[in-house]
One Martini backbone bead per residue (centre of mass of N, CA, C, O) as a GRO file, in nm:
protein
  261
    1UNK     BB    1   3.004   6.434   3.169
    2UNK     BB    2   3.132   6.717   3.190
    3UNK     BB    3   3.386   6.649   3.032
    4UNK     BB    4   3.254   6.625   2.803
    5UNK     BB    5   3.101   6.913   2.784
    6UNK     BB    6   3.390   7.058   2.785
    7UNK     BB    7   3.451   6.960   2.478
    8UNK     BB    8   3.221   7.034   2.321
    9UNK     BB    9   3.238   7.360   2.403
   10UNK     BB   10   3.515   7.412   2.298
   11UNK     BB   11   3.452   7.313   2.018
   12UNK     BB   12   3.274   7.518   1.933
   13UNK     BB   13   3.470   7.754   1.972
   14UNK     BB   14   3.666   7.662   1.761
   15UNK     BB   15   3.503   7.639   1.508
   16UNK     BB   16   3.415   7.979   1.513
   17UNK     BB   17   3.714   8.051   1.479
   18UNK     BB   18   3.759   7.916   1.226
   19UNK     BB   19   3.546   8.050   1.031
   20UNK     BB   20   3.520   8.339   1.121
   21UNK     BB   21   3.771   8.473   1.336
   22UNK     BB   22   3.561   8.495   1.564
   23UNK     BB   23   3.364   8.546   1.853
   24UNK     BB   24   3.388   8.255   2.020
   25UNK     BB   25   3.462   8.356   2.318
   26UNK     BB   26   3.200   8.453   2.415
   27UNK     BB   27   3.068   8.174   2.437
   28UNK     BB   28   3.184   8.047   2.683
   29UNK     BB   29   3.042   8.129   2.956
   30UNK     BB   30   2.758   8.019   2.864
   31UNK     BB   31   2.889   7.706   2.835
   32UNK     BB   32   2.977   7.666   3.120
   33UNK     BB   33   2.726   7.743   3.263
   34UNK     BB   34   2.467   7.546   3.038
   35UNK     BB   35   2.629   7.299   2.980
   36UNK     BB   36   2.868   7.189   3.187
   37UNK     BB   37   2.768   7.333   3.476
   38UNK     BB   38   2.875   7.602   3.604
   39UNK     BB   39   2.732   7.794   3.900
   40UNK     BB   40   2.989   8.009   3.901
   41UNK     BB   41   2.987   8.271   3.729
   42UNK     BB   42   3.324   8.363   3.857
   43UNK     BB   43   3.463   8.087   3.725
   44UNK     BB   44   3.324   8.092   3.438
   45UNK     BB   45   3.545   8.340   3.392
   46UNK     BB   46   3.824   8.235   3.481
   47UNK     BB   47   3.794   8.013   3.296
   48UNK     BB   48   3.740   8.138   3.004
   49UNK     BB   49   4.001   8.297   2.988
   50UNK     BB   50   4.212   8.075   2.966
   51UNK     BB   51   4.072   7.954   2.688
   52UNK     BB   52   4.105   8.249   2.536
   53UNK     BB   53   4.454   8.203   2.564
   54UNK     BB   54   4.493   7.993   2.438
   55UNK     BB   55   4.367   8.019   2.140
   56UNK     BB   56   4.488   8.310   2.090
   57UNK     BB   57   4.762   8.188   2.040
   58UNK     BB   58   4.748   7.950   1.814
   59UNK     BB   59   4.597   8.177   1.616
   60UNK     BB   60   4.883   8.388   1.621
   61UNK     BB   61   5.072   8.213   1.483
   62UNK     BB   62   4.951   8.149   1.231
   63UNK     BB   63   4.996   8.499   1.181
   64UNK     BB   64   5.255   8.515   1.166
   65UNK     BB   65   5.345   8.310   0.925
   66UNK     BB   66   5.197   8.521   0.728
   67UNK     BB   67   5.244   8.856   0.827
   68UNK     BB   68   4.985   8.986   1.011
   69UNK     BB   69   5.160   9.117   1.247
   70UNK     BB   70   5.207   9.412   1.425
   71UNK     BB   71   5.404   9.440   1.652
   72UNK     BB   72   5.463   9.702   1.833
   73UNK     BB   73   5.140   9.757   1.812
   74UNK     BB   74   5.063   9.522   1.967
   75UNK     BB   75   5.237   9.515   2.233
   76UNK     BB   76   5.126   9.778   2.328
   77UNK     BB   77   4.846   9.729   2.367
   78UNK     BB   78   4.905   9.471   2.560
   79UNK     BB   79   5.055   9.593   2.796
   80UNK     BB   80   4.792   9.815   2.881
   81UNK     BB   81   4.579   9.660   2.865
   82UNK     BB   82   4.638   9.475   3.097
   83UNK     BB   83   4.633   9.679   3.298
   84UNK     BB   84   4.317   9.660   3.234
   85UNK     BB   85   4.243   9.446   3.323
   86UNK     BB   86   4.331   9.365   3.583
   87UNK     BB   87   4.132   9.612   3.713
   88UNK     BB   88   3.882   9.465   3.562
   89UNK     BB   89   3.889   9.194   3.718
   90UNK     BB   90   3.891   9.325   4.017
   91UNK     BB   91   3.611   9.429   3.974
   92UNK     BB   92   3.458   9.167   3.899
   93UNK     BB   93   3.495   9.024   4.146
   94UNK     BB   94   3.278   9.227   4.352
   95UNK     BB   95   3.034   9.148   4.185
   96UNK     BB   96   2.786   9.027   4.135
   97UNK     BB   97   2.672   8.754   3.963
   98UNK     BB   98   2.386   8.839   3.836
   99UNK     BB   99   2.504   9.080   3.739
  100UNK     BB  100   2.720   9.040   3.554
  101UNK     BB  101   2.578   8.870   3.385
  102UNK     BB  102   2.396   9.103   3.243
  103UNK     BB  103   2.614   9.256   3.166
  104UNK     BB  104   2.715   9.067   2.972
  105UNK     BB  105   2.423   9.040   2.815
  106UNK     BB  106   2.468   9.323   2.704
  107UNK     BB  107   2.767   9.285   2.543
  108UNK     BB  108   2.653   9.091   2.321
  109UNK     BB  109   2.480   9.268   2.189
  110UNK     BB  110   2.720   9.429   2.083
  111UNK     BB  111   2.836   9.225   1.946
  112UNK     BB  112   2.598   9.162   1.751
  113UNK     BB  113   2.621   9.450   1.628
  114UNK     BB  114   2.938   9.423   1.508
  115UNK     BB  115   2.920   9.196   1.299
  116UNK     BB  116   2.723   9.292   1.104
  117UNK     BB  117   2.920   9.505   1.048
  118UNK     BB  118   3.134   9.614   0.813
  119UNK     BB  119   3.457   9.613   0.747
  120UNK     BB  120   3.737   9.787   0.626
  121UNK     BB  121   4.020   9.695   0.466
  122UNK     BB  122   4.134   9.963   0.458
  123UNK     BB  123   4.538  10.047   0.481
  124UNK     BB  124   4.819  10.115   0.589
  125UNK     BB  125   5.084   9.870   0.550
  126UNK     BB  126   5.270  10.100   0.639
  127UNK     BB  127   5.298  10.058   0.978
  128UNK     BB  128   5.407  10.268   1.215
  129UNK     BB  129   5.512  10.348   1.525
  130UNK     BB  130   5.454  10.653   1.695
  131UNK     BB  131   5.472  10.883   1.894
  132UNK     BB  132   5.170  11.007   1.830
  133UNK     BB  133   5.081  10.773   1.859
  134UNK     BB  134   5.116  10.585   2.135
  135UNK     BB  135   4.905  10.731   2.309
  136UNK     BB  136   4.642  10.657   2.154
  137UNK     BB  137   4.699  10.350   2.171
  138UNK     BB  138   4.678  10.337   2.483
  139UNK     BB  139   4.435  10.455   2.582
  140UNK     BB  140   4.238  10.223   2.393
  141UNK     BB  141   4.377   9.984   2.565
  142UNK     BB  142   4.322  10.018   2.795
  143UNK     BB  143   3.984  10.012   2.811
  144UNK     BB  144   3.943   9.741   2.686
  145UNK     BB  145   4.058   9.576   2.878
  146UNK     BB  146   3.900   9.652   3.129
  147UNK     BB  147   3.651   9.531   2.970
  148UNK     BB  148   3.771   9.265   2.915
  149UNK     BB  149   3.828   9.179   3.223
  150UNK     BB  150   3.551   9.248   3.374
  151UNK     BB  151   3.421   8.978   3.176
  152UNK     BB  152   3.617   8.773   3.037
  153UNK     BB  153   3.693   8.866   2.764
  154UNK     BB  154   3.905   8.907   2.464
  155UNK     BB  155   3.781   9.173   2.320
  156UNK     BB  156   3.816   9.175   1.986
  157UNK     BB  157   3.576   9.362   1.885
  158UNK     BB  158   3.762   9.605   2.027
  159UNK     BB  159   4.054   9.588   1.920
  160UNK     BB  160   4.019   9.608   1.639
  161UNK     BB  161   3.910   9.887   1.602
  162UNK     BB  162   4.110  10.018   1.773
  163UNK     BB  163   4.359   9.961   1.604
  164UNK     BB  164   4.199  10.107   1.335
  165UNK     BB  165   4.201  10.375   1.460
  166UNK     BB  166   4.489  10.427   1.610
  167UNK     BB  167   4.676  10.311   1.331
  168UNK     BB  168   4.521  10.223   0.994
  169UNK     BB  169   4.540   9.947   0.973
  170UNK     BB  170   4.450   9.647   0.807
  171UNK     BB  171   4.236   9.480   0.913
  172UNK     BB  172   4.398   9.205   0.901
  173UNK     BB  173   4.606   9.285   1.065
  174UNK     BB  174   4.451   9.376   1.325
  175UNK     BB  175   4.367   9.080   1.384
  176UNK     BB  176   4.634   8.954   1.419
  177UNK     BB  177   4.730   9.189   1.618
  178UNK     BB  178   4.523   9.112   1.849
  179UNK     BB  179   4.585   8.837   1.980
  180UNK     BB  180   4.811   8.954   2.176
  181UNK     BB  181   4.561   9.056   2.358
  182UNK     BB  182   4.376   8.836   2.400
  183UNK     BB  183   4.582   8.641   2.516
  184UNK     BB  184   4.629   8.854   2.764
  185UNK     BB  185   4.355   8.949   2.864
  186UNK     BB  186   4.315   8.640   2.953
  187UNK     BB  187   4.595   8.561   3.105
  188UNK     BB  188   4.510   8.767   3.333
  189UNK     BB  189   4.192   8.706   3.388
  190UNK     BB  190   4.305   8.444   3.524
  191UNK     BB  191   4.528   8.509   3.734
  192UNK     BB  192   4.289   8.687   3.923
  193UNK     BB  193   4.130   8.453   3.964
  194UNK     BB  194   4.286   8.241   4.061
  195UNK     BB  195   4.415   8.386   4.311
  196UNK     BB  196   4.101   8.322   4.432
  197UNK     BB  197   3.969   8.038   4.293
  198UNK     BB  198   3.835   8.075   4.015
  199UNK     BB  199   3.919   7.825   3.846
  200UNK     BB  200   3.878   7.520   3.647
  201UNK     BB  201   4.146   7.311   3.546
  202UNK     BB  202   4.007   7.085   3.393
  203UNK     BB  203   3.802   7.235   3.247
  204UNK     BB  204   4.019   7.404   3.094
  205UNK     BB  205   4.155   7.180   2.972
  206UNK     BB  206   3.957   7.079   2.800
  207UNK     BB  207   3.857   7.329   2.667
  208UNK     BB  208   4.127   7.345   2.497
  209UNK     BB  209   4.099   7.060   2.364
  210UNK     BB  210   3.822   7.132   2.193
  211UNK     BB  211   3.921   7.358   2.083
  212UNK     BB  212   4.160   7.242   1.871
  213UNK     BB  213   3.999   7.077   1.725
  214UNK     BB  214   3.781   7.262   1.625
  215UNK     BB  215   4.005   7.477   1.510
  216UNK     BB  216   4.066   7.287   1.292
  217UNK     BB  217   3.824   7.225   1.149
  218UNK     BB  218   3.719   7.523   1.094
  219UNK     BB  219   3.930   7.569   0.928
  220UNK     BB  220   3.869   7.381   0.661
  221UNK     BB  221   3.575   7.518   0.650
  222UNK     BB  222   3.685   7.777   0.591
  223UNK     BB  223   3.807   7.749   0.319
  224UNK     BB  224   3.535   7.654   0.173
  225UNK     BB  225   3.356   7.895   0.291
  226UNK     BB  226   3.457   8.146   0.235
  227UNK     BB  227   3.198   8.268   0.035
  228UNK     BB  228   3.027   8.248   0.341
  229UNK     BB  229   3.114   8.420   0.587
  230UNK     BB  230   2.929   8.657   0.618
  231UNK     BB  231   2.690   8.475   0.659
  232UNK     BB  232   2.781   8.323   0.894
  233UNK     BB  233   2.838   8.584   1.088
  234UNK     BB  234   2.529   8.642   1.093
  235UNK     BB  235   2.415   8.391   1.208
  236UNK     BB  236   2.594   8.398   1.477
  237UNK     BB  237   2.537   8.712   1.563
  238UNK     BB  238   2.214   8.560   1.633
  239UNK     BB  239   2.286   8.388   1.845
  240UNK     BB  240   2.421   8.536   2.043
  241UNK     BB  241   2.185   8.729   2.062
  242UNK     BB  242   2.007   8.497   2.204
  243UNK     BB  243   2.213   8.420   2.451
  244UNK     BB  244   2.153   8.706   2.554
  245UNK     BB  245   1.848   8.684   2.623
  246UNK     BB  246   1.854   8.454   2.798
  247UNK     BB  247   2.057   8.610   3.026
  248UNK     BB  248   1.887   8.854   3.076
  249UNK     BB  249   1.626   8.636   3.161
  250UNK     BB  250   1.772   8.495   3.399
  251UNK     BB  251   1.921   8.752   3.573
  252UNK     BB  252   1.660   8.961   3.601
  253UNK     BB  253   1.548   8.866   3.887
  254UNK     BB  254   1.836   8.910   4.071
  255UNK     BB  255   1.887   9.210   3.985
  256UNK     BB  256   1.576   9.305   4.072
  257UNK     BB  257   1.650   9.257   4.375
  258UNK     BB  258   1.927   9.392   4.429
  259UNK     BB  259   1.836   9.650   4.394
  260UNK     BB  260   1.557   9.625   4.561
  261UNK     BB  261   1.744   9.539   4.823
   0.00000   0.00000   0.00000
């Protein structure tokens, strides 16, 4: 049955992220914990960070082949980003489990405020890496990484802004470019979680195998659906913010009794 429901839940990522190009990916640790049923959730965190660099691959591939993805820029994002994953994730395995989870609830608050909010399109097309750039979007993407490490997360939602901060590039450029940090900071807290026996390897190949037909699909609906992306957006940010009030009303009885303990 898990196995099954493993399937279920990958698909659900996968079809979310086909749909709105983003975010269903805050929702692995959530569906692996209360739906999947993995009870430590420094494991669900190991698993999920896993099948979002697996999903984040697949669809950087899509955006490469369209020529959205800024590589030099989008590189070096992802290099020193790796390198704040690494030491959050790191830090992020030292922490209670029901701590973790309690604050993971307060980060998709922080995601479903992110989506509701529309973001312009517009920026520089010709945008090139220069010396002048070079330091401060290393020091965001530090920062990002570190946060997306500690939590087990694709970090997208803070990436894309990241991006179009420090760089002035297009949305879509953005987002393209977004998915090799994506793919990395959790390829990275994958790694760090696995070397001390977190990821549930069976349940990670389902979920990332439920993940592609779900974004077969996904991608397919998003199509036609083109013109209601936003309403979707915002549908969808309402869930998050639901899934995050659950977490944070199931955690909150352990967390406060071990901070008052």
């Amino acid at each position: 049955m898990q196995d099954l429901l493993a399937l279920v839940a990958g698909g659900l990522v996968g079809l979310v992220l086909g749909l709105i190009g983003g975010g269903g990916s805050i929702l692995a640790v959530p569906l692996l914990l209360y739906l999947v049923g993995i009870e430590d959730p420094h494991r669900a965190i190991g698993t999920g960070a896993l099948a979002v660099a697996a999903n984040a691959a697949v669809t950087l591939i899509q955006h490469a082949r369209r020529g959205t993805v800024k590589w030099p820029c989008a590189a070096l994002f992802a290099v020193f980003g790796s390198v704040g994953a690494a030491i959050g994730s790191s830090i992020g395995k030292q922490v209670n489990g029901q701590q973790l989870l309690f604050l993971f609830g307060l980060i998709m608050v922080a995601v479903a405020a992110a989506m509701v909010r529309s973001r312009q399109a517009t920026g520089a097309e010709e945008v090139h890496l220069t010396r002048r750039m070079a330091p401060r979007l290393a020091a965001v993407s530090f920062a990002v990484g570190s946060v997306a490490g500690f939590f087990g997360i694709g970090g997208g939602f803070l990436i894309v802004p990241g991006l179009l901060a420090g760089s002035g590039m297009p949305l879509i450029n953005a987002i393209g470019s977004s998915l090799l940090s994506v793919g990395l900071f959790g390829l990275t807290t994958a790694v760090t979680y696995a070397l001390s026996g977190l990821v549930a390897w069976p349940i990670a190949l389902e979920f990332i195998l439920g993940g592609l037909v779900g974004g077969w699909l996904g991608t397919r609906l998003g199509g036609r659906l083109a013109q209601q992306r936003t309403t979707l957006t915002r549908v969808f940010a309402g869930v998050v913010g639901a899934v995050a009030v659950y977490i944070l009303w199931r955690s909150a009885p352990a967390t406060w009794a071990l901070l008052m303990g």
